[in-house]
C-alpha positions as a printed Julia matrix, in Angstrom:
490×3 Matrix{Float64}:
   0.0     0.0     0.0
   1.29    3.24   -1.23
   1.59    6.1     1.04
   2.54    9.36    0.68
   3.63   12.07    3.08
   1.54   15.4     3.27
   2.69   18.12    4.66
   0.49   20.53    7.09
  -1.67   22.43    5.01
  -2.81   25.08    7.93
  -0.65   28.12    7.61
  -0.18   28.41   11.77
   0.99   24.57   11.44
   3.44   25.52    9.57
   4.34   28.31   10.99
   5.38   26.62   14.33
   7.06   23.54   12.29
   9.11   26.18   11.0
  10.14   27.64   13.9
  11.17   24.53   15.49
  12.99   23.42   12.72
  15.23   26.43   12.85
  15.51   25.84   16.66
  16.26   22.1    16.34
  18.97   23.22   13.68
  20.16   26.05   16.19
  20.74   24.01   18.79
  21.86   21.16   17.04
  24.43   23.33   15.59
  25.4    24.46   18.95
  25.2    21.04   20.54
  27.56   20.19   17.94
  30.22   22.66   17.91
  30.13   22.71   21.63
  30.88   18.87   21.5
  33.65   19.12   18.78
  35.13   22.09   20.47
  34.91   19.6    24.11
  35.94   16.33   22.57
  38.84   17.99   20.65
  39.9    19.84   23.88
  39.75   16.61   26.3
  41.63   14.79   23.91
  44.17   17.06   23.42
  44.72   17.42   27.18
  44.65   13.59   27.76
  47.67   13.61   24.56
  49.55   16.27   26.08
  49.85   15.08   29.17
  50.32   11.31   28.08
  53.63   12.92   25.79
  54.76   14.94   28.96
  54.66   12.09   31.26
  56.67    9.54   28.85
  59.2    12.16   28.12
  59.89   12.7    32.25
  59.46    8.73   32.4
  62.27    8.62   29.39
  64.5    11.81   31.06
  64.59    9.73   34.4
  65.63    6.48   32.22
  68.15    7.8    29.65
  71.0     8.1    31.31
  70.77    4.37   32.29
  70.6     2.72   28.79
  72.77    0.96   26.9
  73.88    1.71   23.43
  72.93    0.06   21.58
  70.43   -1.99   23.59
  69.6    -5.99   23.27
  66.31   -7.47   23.27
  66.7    -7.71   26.94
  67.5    -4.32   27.03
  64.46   -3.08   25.39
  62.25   -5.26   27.83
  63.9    -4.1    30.45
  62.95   -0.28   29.51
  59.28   -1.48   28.55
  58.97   -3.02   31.95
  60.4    -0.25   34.05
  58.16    2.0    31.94
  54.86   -0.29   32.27
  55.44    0.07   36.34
  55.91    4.03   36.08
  52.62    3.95   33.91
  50.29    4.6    37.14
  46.49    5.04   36.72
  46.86    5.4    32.97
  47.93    1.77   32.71
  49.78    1.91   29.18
  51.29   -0.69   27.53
  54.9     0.25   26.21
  57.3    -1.6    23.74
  60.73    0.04   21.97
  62.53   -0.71   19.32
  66.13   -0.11   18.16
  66.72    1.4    14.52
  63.53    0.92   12.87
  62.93   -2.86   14.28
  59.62   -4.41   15.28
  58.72   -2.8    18.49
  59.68   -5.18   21.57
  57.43   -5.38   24.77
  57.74   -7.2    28.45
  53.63   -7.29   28.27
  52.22  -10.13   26.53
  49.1    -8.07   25.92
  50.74   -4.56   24.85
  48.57   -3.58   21.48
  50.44   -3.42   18.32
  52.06   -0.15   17.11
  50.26    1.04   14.38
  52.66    1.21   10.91
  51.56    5.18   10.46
  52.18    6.04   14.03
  56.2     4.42   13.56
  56.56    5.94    9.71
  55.56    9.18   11.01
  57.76    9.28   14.34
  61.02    7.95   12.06
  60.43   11.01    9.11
  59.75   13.6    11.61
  61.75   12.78   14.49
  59.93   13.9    17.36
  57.14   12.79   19.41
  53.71   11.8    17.92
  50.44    9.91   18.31
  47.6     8.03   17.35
  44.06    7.01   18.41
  42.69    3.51   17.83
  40.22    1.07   18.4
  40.32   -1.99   19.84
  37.64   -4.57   21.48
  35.55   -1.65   21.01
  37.72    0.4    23.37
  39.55    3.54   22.42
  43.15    4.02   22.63
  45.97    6.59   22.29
  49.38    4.97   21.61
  52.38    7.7    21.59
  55.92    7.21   19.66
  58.85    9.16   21.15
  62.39    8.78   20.04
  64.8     8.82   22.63
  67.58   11.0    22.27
  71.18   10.89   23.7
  72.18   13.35   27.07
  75.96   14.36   27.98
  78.13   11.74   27.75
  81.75   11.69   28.08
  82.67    8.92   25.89
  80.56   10.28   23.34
  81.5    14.03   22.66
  79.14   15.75   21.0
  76.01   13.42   20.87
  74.21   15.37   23.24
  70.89   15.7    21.94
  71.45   13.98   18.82
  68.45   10.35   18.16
  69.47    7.8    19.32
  68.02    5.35   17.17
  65.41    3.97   20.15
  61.84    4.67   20.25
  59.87    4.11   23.07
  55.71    3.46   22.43
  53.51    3.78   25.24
  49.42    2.53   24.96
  46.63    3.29   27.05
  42.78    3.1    26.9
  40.99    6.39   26.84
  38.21    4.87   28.97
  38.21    7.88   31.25
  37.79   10.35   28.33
  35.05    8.1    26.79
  33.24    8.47   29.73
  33.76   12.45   29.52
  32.76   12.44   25.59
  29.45   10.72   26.73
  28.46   12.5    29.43
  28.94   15.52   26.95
  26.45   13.94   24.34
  24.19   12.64   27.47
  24.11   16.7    28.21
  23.56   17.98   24.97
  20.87   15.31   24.32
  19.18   15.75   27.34
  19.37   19.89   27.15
  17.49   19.54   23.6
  14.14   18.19   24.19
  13.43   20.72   26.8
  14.64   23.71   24.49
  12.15   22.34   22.28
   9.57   21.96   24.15
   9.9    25.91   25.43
  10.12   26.86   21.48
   6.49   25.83   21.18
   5.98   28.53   22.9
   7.34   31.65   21.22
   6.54   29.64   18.2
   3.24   29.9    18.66
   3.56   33.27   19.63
   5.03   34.42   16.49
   2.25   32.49   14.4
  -0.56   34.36   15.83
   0.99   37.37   15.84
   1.23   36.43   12.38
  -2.02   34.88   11.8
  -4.07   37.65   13.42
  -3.98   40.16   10.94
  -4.11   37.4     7.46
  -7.2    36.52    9.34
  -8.39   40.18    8.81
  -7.53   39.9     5.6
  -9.23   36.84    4.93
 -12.45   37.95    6.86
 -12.24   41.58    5.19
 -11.92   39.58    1.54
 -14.7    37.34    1.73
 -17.07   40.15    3.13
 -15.69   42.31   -0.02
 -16.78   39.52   -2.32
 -19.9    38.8    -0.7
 -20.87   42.52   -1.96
 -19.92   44.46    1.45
 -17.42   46.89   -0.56
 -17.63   49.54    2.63
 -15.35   47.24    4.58
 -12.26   48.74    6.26
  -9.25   47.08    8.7
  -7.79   48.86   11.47
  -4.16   48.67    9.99
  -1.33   48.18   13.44
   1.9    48.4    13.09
   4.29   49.36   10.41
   5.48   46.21    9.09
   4.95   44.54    5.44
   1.04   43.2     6.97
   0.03   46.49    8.3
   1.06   47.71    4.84
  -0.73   45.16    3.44
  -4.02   45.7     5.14
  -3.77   49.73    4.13
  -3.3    48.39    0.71
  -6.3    46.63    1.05
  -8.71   49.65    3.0
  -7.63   51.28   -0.93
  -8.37   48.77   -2.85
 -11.92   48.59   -0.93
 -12.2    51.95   -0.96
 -11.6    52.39   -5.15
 -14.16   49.37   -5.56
 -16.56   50.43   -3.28
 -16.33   54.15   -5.41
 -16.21   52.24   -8.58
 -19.43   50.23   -7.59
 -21.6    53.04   -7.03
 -20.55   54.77  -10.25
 -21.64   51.4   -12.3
 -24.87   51.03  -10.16
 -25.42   54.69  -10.95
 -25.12   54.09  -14.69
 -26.94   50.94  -14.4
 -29.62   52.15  -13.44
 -29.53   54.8   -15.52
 -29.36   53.04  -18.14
 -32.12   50.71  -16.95
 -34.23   53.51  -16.62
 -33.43   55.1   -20.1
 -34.68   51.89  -21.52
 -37.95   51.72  -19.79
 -38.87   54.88  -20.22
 -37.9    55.07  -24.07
 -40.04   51.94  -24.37
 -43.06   53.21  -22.26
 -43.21   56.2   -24.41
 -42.84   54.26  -27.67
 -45.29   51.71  -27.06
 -48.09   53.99  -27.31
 -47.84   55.74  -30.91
 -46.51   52.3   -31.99
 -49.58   50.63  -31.29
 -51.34   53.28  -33.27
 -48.93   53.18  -36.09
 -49.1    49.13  -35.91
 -53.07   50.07  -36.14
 -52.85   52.2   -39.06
 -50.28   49.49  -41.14
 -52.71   46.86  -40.7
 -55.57   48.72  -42.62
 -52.59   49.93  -45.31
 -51.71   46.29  -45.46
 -55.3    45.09  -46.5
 -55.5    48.27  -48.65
 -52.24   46.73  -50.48
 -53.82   42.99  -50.18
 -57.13   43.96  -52.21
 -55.41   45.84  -55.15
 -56.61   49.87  -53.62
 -53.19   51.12  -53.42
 -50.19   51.03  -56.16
 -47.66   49.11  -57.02
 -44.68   51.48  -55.58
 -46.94   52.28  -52.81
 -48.06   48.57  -51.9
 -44.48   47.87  -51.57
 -43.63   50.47  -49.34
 -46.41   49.95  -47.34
 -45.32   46.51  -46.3
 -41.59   47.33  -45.85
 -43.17   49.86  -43.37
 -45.47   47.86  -41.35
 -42.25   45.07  -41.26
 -40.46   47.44  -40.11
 -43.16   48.71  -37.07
 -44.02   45.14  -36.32
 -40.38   44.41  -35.84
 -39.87   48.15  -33.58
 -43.34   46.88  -31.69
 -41.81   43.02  -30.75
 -38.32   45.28  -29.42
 -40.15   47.76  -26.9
 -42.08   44.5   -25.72
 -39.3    42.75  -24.99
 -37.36   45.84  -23.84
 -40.04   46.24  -21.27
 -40.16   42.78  -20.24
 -36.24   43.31  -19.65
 -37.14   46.16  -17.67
 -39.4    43.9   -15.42
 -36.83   41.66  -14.91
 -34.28   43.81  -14.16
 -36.58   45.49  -11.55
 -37.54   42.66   -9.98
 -40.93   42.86  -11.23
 -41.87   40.49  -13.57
 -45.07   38.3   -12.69
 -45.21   34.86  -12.25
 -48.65   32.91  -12.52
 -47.81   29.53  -11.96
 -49.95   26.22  -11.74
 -50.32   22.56  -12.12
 -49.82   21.35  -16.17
 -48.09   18.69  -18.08
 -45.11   19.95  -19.37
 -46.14   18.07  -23.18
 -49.44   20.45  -23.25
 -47.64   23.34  -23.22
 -45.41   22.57  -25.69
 -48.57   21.1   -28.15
 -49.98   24.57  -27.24
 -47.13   26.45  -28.66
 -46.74   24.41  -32.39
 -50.7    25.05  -33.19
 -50.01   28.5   -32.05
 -46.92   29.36  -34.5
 -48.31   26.72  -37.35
 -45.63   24.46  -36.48
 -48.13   21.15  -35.37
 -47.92   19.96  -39.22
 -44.59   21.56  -40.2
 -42.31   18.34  -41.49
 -39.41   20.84  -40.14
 -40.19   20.38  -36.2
 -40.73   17.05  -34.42
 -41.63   16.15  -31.29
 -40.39   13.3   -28.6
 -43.33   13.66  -25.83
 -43.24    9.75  -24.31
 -44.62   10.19  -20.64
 -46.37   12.99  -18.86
 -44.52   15.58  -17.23
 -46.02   17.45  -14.68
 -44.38   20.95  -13.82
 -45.52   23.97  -11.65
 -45.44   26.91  -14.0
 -46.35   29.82  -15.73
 -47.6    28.37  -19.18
 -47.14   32.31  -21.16
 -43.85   32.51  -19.96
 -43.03   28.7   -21.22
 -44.22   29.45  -24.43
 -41.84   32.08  -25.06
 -39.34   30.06  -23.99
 -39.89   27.44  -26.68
 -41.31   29.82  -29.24
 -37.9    31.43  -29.15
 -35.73   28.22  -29.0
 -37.95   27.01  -31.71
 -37.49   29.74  -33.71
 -33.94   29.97  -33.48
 -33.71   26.6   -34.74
 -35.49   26.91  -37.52
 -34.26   30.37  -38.61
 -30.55   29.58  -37.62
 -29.64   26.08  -37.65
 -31.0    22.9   -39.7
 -34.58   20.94  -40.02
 -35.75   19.01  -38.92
 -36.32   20.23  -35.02
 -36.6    18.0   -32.8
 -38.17   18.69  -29.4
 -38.11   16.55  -26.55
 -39.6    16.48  -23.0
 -38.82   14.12  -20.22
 -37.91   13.55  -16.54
 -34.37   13.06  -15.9
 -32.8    13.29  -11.98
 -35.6    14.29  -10.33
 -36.6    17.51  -12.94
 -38.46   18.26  -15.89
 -36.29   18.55  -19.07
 -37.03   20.1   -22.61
 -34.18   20.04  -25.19
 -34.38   21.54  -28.42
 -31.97   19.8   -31.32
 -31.21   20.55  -34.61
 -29.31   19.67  -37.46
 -27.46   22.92  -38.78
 -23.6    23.61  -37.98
 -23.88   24.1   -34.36
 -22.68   27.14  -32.42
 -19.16   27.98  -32.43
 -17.09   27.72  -29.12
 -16.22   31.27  -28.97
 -20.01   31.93  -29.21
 -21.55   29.48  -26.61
 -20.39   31.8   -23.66
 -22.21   34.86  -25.42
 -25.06   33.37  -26.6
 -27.31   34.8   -23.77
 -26.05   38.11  -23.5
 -28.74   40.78  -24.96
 -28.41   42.13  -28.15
 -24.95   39.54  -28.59
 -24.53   39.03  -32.43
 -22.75   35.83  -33.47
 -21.86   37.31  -36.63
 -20.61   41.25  -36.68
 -21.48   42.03  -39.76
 -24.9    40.96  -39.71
 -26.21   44.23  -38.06
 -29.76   43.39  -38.8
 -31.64   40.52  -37.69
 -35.66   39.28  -38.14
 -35.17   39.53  -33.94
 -34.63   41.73  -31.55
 -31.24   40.46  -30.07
 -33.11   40.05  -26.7
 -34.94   36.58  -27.34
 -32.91   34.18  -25.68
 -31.51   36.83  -22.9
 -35.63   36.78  -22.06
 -36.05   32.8   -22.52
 -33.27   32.65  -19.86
 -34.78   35.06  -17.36
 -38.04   33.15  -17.85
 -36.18   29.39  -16.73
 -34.82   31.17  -13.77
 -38.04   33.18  -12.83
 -39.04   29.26  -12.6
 -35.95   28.04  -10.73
 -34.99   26.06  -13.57
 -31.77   26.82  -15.9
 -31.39   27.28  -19.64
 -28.62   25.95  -21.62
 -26.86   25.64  -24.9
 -24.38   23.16  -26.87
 -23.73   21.21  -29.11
 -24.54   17.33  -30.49
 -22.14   14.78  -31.1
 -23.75   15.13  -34.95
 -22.8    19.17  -34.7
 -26.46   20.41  -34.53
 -27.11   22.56  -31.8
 -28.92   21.87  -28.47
 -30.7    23.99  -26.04
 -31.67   22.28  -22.62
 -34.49   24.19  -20.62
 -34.65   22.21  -17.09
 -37.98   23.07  -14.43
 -38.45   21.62  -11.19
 -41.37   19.06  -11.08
 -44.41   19.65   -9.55
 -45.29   18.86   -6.29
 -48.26   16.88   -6.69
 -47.92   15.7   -10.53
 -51.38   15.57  -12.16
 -52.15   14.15  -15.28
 -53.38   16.68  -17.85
 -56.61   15.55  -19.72
């Protein structure tokens, strides 16, 4: 079983890991130098004082040795050594010119190679530390060399070709070394154990004001643009937080100029409609008695034709300050909703026989099972009558509309078989007066139809949607919550 390490995700955990990471390291560091800096120093003391003693052992002896010395003689110095060895207990052998070290102790260590290459190139004392049986040990080489002699003028201080070894365990300055490390050890856990504590000082202090922040942001996106935080301090989060009282402060201006406009706006497009829609309706009034005039032959050629390009042109004006009004209702909150109890499939036989689409080959229906909805049936048929339309006028027959229940909702989708709607479009293709195509500045509609048709599916609680097939033909989904109590429709 795979497993795989996460690391704290809250900011204030990590926070206070941090901290005691750095502290571990500090006093790790510490613990460490201190140690090297103690180890180095009571080994150094134990090796200076192990060469000092053999040298006064060696001063005492000289003068008593024979030149050259035997193999007896050599033993004879090791053993006279071994007894002057006191509580250190070493171990000594000699040797004559570079010979294998001789020793009066059967279990004297051996002389390590190094430690006798080095003493014969450098001629002077030197040492080395070892293991054995899991036991440190410091052997030390010194060469012996000749004092005032008589029968040898001139040799004073000149080697004389013996070297004296001496070894000894460093048991006593083992002990030392771990007591150190038993210190340093010990000293650590409570140092950070008492880190917690500034550590979690330092994360709230921290913490505190990024929770402002956080709080102040959410309540800015929420809509709440007049909130301000009392900024403390002058470090880079009290500069942060006055950064953030500005940037309030500009949106919160910023909002009220585009709610000004809005509604401005809003209003402008009301009112223009209000006032239009009353000497439209009279001019719609008087084209409809031109229009027969042109129908039954009373008027002229020219004039019949410009009659009917003029009452296109006032029924198309008339349909626009409709649905600019009804975009005015929504927008204020306003628009009606008359709901009741229907079968989804009657409202959408309703709205065929109303536009003459029942027995048009181009539109089909899918209408297996009832579908019983709470809703306004006027404001359903302008849904479809606009999806329907669209389809027809914009995409490919035949149109294909379906109703059915799917997850607990009632769901319409209208299909067809044209080209389908572009990805760059499919985000804009609800947005009022939004043109697919730039250059087509004229349409039969008003540029508003679907922008309504959407307003109407969430007047309902439902949603409105559009894609595309697998074939390429466009598909709009309108989605209504079911009724509570479905009744069949007869």
């Amino acid at each position: 079983m795979n497993t795989r390490l996460r690391l704290p995700r809250g900011l204030r955990v990590r926070l206070v890991a941090a901290f005691l990471l750095a502290a571990a390291f500090g006093a790790l560091l510490t613990a460490g130098l201190t140690f090297q800096q103690a180890r180095s120093a009571i080994l150094a003391r134990t090796q200076d004082s192990a060469v000092a003693d053999l040298r006064t052992q060696l001063d005492s002896l000289a003068p008593d040795l024979t030149m050259p010395p035997s193999g007896k003689d050599l033993r004879s110095v090791t053993v006279q050594l071994d007894r002057a060895g006191g509580a250190r207990a070493w171990r000594s052998s000699a040797s004559y010119q570079g010979g294998d070290p001789v020793s009066a102790s059967p279990d004297a260590p051996p002389v390590p190679r190094g430690l006798r290459e080095t003493v014969k190139d450098k001629g002077q004392a030197a040492y080395e530390r070892t293991e054995r049986d899991g036991r440190p040990w410091l052997t030390v080489g010194m060469p012996v060399a000749y004092t005032h002699d008589p029968s040898r003028p001139g040799s004073a201080g000149k080697l004389s070709g013996l070297t004296v070894y001496a070894s000894f365990p460093l048991d006593g300055d083992q002990a030392d070394i771990d007591a150190l490390v038993t210190a340093a050890r010990t000293g650590a856990i409570p140092s950070l154990v008492l880190a917690v504590v500034p550590a979690l000082f330092a994360a709230r202090s921290v913490l505190r004001p990024v929770r402002r922040l956080r709080s102040g942001a959410e309540r800015v996106a929420a809509g709440e643009f007049d909130t301000r935080l009392d900024a403390e301090g002058h470090d880079e989060l009290a500069d942060l937080t006055r950064s953030f009282n500005t940037m309030a402060a500009t949106l919160q201006k910023d909002d009220a100029e585009l709610r000004r406009m809005e509604a401005g706006a809003r209003r402008f497009a009301a009112d223009v409609a209000h006032e239009l829609r009353t000497p439209l309706a009279a001019m719609v009034a008087v084209t409809e008695v031109l229009d027969e005039d042109a129908a039954c032959g009373a008027l002229p050629t020219d004039t019949a034709d410009a009659v009917r390009l003029i009452s296109e042109e006032t029924r198309k004006i008339a349909r626009m300050v409709e649905d600019l009004m009804e975009v005015s209702r929504f927008d204020a909150k306003a628009a009606p909703l008359d709901a009741e109890d229907l079968d989804l499939r009657t409202v959408v036989s309703k709205t065929l026989q109303l536009r003459g689409w029942a027995d048009d080959e181009r539109v089909r229906t899918d209408l297996p099972t009832p579908v019983p909805v709470h809703a306004d049936p006027r404001r359903i048929d302008v849904v479809l009558a606009n999806l329907i339309g669209n389809a027809l006028r914009h995409g490919k027959p035949p149109v294909t509309v379906c109703a059915h229940v799917e997850d607990g909702k009632a769901v319409v989708t209208v299909i067809d078989h044209g080209s389908g709607i572009p990805a760059d479009v499919l985000p804009q293709v609800f947005e009022r007066f939004y043109k697919a195509d730039a250059a087509r500045t004229r349409s039969e509609g008003s540029g508003l139809g679907l922008a309504i048709a959407q307003e109407n599916a969430l007047l309902h609680g439902g949603t409105l949607t559009a894609g595309n097939t697998p074939d390429r033909g466009a598909v709009f989904t309108l989605t209504l919550p079911l009724a509570a109590a479905p009744q069949e429709q007869r």
